[in-house]
C-alpha positions in Angstrom: -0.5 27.6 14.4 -2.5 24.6 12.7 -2.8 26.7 9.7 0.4 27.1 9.5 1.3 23.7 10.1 -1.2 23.1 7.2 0.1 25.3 4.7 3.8 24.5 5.7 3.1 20.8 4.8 1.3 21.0 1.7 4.0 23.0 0.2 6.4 20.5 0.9 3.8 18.1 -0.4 3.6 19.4 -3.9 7.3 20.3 -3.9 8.0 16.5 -3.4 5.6 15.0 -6.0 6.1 17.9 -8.3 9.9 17.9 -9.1 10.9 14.4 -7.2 8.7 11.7 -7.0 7.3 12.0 -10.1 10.8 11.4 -11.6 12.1 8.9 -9.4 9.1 6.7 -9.4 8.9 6.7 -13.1 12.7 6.2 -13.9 13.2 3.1 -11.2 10.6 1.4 -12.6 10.9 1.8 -16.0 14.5 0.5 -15.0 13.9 -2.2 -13.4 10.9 -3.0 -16.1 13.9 -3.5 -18.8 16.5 -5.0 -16.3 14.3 -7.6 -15.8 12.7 -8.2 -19.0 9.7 -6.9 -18.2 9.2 -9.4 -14.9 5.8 -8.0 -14.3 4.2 -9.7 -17.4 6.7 -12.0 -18.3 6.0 -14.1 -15.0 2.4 -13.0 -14.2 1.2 -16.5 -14.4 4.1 -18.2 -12.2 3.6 -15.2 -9.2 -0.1 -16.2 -9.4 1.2 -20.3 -9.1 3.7 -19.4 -6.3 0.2 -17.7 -4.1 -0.7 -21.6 -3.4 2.9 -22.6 -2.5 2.9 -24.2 1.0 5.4 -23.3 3.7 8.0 -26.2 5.1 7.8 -24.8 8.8 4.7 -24.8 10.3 5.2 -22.2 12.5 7.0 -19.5 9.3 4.4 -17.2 7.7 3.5 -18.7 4.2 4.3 -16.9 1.0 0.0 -16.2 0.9 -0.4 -14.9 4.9 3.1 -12.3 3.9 0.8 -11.8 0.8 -2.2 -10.8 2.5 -0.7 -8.8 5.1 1.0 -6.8 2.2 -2.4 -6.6 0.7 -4.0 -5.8 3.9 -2.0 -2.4 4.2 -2.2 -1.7 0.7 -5.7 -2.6 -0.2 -7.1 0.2 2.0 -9.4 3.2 2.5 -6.4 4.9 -0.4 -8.6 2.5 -2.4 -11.9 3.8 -1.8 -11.6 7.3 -0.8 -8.0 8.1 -2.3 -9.3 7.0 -5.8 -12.2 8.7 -5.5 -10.0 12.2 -4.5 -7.9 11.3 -7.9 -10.7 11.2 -9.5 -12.7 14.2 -8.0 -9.3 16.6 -8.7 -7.8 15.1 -11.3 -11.1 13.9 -13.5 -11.3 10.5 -15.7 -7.6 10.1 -16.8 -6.2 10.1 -13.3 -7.7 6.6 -13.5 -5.1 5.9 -16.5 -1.9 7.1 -14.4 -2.9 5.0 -11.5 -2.6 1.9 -13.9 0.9 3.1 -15.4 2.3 3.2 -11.8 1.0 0.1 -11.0 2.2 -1.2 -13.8 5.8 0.1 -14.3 6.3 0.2 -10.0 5.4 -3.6 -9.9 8.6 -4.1 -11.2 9.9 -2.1 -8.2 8.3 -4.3 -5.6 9.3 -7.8 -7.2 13.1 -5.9 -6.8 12.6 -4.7 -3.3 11.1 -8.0 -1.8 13.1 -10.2 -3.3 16.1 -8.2 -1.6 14.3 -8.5 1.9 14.3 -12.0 1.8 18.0 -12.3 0.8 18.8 -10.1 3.9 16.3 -11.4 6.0 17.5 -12.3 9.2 16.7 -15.0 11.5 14.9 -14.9 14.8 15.4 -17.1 18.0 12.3 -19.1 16.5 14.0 -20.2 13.0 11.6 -18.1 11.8 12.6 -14.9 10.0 12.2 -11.0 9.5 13.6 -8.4 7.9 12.7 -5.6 5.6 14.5 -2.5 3.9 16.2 -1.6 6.8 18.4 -4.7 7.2 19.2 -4.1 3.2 19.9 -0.6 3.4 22.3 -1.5 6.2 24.2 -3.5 3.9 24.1 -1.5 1.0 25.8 1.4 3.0 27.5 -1.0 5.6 26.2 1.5 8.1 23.2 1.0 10.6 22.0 4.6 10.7 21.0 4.2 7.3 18.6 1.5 8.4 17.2 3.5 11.5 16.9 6.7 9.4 14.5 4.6 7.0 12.8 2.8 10.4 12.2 6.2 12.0 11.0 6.8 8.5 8.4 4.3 8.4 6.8 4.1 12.0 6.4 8.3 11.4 4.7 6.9 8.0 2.1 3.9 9.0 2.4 4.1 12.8 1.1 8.2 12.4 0.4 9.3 9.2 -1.5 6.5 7.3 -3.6 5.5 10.8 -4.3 9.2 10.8 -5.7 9.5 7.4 -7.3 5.8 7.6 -9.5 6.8 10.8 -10.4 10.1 8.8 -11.3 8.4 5.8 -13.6 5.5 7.8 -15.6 8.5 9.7 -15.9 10.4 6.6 -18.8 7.9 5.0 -20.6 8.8 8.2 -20.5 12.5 7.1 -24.2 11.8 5.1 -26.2 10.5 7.8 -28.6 12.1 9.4 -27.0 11.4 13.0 -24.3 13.1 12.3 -25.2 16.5 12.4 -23.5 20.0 11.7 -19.7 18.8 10.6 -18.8 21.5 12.7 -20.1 20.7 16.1 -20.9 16.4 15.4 -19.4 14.7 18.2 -19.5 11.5 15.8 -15.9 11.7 14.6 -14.5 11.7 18.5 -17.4 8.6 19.3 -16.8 6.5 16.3 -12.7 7.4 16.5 -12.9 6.4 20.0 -14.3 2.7 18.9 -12.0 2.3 16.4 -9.1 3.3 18.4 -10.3 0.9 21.4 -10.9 -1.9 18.3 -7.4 -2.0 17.3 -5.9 -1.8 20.2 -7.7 -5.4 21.3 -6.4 -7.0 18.1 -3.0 -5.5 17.9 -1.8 -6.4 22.3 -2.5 -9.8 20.5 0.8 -9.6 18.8 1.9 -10.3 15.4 0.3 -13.8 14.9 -3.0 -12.1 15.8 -2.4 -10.0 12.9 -1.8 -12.6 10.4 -4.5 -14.7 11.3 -7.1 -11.5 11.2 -6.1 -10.2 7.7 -5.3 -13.5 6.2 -9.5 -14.1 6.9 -10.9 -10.7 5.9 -8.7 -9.5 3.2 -9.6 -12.2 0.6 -13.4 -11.9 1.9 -13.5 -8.3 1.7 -11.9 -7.6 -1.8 -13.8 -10.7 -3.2 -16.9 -8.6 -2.5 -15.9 -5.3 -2.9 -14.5 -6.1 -7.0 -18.5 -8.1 -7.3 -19.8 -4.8 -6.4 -18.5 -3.3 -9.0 -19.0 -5.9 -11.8 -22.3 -5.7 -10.8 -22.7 -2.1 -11.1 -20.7 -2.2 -14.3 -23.4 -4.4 -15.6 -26.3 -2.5 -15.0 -24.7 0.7 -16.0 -23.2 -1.4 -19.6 -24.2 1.7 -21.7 -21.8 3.9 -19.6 -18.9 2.2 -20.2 -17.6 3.0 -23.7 -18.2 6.2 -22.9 -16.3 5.7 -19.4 -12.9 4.1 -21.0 -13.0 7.0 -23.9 -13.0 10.1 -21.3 -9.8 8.2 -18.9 -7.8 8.1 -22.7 -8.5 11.2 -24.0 -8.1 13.2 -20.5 -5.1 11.3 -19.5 -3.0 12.7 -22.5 -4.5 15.9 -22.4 -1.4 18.3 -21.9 -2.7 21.2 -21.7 -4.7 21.0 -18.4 -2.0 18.9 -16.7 0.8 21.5 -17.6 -1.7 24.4 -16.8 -2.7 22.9 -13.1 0.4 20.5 -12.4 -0.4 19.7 -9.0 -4.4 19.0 -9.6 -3.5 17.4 -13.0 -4.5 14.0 -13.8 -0.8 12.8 -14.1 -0.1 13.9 -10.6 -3.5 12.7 -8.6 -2.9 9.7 -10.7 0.4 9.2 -9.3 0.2 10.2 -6.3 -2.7 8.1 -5.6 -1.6 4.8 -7.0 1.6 5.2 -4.8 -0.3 5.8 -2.0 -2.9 2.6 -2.5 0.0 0.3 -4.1 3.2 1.6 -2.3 5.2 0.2 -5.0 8.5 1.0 -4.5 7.8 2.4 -0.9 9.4 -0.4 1.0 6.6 -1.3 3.1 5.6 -4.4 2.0 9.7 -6.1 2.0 8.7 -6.0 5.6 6.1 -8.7 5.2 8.3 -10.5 2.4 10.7 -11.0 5.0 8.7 -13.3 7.3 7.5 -15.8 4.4 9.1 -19.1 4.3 10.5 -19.8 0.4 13.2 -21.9 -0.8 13.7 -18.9 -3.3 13.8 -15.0 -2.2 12.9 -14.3 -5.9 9.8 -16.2 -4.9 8.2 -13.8 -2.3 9.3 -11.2 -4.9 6.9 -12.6 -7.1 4.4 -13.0 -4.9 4.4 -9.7 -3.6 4.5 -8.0 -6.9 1.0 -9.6 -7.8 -0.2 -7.9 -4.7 0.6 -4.2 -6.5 -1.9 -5.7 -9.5 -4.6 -6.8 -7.4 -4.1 -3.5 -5.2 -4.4 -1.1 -8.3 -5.7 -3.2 -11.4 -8.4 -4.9 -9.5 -9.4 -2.5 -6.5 -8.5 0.7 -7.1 -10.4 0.2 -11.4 -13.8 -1.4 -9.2 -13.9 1.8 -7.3 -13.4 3.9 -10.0 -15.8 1.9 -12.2 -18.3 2.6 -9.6 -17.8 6.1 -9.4 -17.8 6.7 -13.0 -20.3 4.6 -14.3 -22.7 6.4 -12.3 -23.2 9.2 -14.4 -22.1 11.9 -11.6 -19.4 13.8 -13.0 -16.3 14.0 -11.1 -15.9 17.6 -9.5 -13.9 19.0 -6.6 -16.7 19.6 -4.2 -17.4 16.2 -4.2 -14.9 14.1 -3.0 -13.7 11.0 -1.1 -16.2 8.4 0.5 -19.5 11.1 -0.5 -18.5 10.7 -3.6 -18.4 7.0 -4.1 -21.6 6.7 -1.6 -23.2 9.4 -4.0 -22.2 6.8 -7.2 -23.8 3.9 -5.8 -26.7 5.5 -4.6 -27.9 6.3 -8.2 -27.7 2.4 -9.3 -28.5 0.8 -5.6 -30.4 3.7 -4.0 -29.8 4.0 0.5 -27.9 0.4 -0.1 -25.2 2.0 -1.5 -24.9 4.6 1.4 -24.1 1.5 3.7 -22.2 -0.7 1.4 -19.0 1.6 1.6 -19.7 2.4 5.2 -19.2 -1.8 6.1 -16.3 -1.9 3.4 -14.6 1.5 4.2 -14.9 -0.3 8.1 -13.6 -3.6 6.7 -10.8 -1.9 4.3 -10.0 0.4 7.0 -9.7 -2.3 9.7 -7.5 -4.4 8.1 -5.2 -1.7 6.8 -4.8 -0.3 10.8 -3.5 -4.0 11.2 -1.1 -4.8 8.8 0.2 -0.8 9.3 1.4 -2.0 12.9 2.5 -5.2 12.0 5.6 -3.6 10.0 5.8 -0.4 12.4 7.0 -3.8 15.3 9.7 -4.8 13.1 11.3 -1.4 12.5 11.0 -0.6 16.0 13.3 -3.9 16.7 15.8 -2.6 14.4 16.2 0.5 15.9 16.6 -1.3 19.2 19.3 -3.6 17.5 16.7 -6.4 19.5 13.6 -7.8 20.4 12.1 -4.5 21.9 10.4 -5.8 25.5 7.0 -6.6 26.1 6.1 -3.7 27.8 7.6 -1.3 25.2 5.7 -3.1 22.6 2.5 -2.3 24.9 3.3 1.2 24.9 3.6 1.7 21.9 0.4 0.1 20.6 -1.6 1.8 22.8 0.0 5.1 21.3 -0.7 3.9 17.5 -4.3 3.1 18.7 -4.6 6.7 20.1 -3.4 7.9 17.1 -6.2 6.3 15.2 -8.3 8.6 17.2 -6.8 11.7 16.6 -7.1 11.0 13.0 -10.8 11.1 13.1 -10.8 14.9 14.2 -8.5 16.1 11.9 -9.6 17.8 8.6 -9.2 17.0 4.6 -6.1 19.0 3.5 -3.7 18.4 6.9 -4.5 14.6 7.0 -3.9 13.4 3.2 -0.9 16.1 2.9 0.8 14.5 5.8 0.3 11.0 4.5 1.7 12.3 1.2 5.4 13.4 2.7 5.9 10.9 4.7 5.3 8.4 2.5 7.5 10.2 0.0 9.8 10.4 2.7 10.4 6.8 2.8 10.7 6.8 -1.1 13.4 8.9 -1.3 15.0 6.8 1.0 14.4 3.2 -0.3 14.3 3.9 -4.4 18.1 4.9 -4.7 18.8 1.9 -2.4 17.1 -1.1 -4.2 19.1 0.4 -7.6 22.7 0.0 -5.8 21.5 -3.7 -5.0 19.1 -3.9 -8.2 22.0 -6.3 -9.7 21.9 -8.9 -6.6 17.8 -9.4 -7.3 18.4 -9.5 -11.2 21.2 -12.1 -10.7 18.4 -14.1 -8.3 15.3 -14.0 -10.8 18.0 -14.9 -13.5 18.8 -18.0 -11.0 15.2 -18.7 -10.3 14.7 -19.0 -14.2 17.3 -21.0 -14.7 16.0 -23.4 -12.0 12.6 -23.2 -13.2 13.7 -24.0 -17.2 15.5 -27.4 -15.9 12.4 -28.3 -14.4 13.4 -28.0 -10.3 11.5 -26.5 -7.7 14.2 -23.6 -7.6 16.1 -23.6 -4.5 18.3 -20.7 -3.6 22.3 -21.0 -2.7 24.1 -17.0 -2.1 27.0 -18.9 -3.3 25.5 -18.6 -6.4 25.4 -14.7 -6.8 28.4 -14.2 -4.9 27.1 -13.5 -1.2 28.0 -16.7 0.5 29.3 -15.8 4.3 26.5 -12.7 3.7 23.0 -13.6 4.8 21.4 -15.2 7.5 19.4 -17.3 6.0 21.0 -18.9 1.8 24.5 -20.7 2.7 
């Protein structure tokens, strides 16, 4: 039965990225990339100004904490072990496709957040919340849209991405010597059962445990993590022309990406970046939502930045180490071996334990800010604060599920992260294009603002939704 499971998933997998994803991905950002004249470069410099904004309510979630709980579920063990799978299937030029879809998708997520805060809504606090649910709701002006997409998501983050997090994180055990025979190690169902136990003690601390946590240890962690790999690039300088050559010329070569399609570069490049940025996903509106901004178009700067530093920054230092190391990308070495293998040639045993503590760090923080959007959905659904104790419940179950991810194997657990993330996709690409023209009408506005010389402040009058959000009359 779990083979068949298996094999029933991974055809759906490459049916999905094969003949949907690729072409819905590519064509909504490419969109949104002209719509908005290019937003992503145009106003790289202003997202990066609007980072040190500081809130007006002391008690809202500033535009940084939404940032970093975006980043903390993005910047994850994808970024490690799912670039170094890319890489390991795909070869060199999958690196290249994980920097298109960075580049054309960040377009995507400045679209998607700024639409969660325009239909945020507003708690009993004077805070806020929201996320694609509440804007799928009204772009169909019917609720089940929102709870298909909410079911959608907790299936997504809740199970399959704490899954395949957990699995990754006991993975760089796999080389020690304590660990034994993978087929009879009892390591995976210890070290799971830690984890599990160690996110369940942050997460009963609520939401504003959360924040706190990954608003201390994400900048820490990828601050470190990107010097690792300067520093490796440095002392392996006489690999890099070489490096940047082979991710060029495989990327374009047609030939092996048409003659193995779902191995290709193109498609592990793809599928990879979405999986580490989620750009376009609609994972991280649900942060966006909480952030106090006097202009929605704001957070939607903000949060596209975080798809750079997820993909351009993160996900180029992993592969940088992997492929300045000399080891030649191959099948039978993949995921955290594979990076641990990379820094081992330039920082001998060291290496071993660097992406250990950072695959613990990355993977840590990721559980987090995974639950932290799972709580919002599950209020939707509920059409209301869910109760404490339901909220109990359910953590506990997500930090079971942490451990369950730890026994599973390589194929099952990144195939089932795969659809359901495509799952929610499917649902929230065709969305944020029915409402693309409210957030182009905003960034025009903010512009506008921002060219008189005002701190832009944002009316729905002004795009013709007064009477229609919570928050802008």
């Amino acid at each position: 039965m779990y083979d068949i499971i298996s094999k029933l998933i991974e055809s759906v997998n490459n049916f999905m990225y094969s003949y949907l994803l690729i072409v819905l991905l590519l064509a909504v950002g490419l969109y949104f990339t002209f719509r908005t004249g290019f937003v992503q470069m145009r106003m790289l410099g202003e997202s990066i100004r609007l980072v040190g904004e500081k809130k007006s309510d002391k008690n809202a979630v500033s535009a940084f904490q939404a940032l970093m709980v975006s980043t903390a579920s993005r910047v994850g063990t994808g970024n490690i072990v799912g670039v170094a799978n890319a890489i390991a299937i795909g070869g060199y030029g999958a690196v290249f496709w994980m920097w298109v879809i960075a580049i054309v998708g960040a377009a995507s997520a400045f679209v998607e957040s700024t639409l969660a805060q325009i239909f945020k809504k507003r708690d009993k606090d004077g805070g806020s919340y929201g996320g694609p649910a509440y804007y799928i709701e009204a772009a169909l002006k019917k609720r089940w849209g929102g709870i298909i997409f909410a079911v959608a998501l907790i299936a997504t983050y809740a199970i399959g991405f704490n899954m395949l997090c957990s699995y990754n994180l006991i993975t760089s055990l796999s080389g020690y010597g304590f660990y034994g025979d993978p087929a009879t190690s009892k390591v995976p169902l210890i070290c799971g059962t830690i984890l599990a136990i160690l996110v369940g003690f942050c997460v009963l601390g609520g939401g504003k445990r959360i924040v706190k946590i990954t608003g201390v240890m994400v900048p820490v962690m990828g601050i470190t993590y990107i010097a690792m790999a300067l520093l490796t690039m440095v002392l392996n300088f006489e690999m890099i022309p070489m490096v940047f050559k082979n991710i060029f010329v495989s990327a374009f070569d047609f030939r092996a990406i048409f003659g193995g399609f779902a191995g290709s570069a193109l498609m592990q490049g793809i599928k990879r970046g979405l999986y580490s940025n989620e750009a376009g996903v609609g994972s991280a509106p649900n942060a966006s939502a909480a952030a106090d901004v006097s202009h929605p178009a704001k957070q939607g700067l903000v949060q596209m930045l975080s798809v750079f530093i997820d993909t351009l920054l993160v996900c180029t230092a992993t592969a940088m180490m992997c492929l300045c190391s000399g080891i030649t990308p191959s099948e039978e070495l993949t995921g955290a071996p594979f990076v641990q293998a990379s820094l081992a040639q330039t920082f001998g045993n060291f290496g071993y334990y660097f992406v250990t503590i950072a695959l613990l760090l990355f993977a840590f923080t990721t559980l987090l800010g995974n639950l932290f959007y799972c709580e919002g959905c599950l209020n939707y659904i509920a059409n209301h604060p869910v109760s404490k104790r339901t909220l109990t419940v359910f953590r506990v179950a997500a930090s079971a599920v942490v451990l369950v991810g730890a026994l599973l194997d390589f194929d099952l657990v990144w195939n089932l992260g795969d659809v359901l993330m495509g799952v929610m996709a499917i649902l929230n690409l065709p969305v944020i294009v029915i409402l693309g023209k409210i957030a182009i009408n905003t960034l025009n506005d903010y512009c506008k603002q921002r060219k008189e010389g005002k701190d832009p402040v944002f009316k729905a009058s002004t795009i013709g939704l007064e009477g229609k959000t919570d928050f802008w009359n």
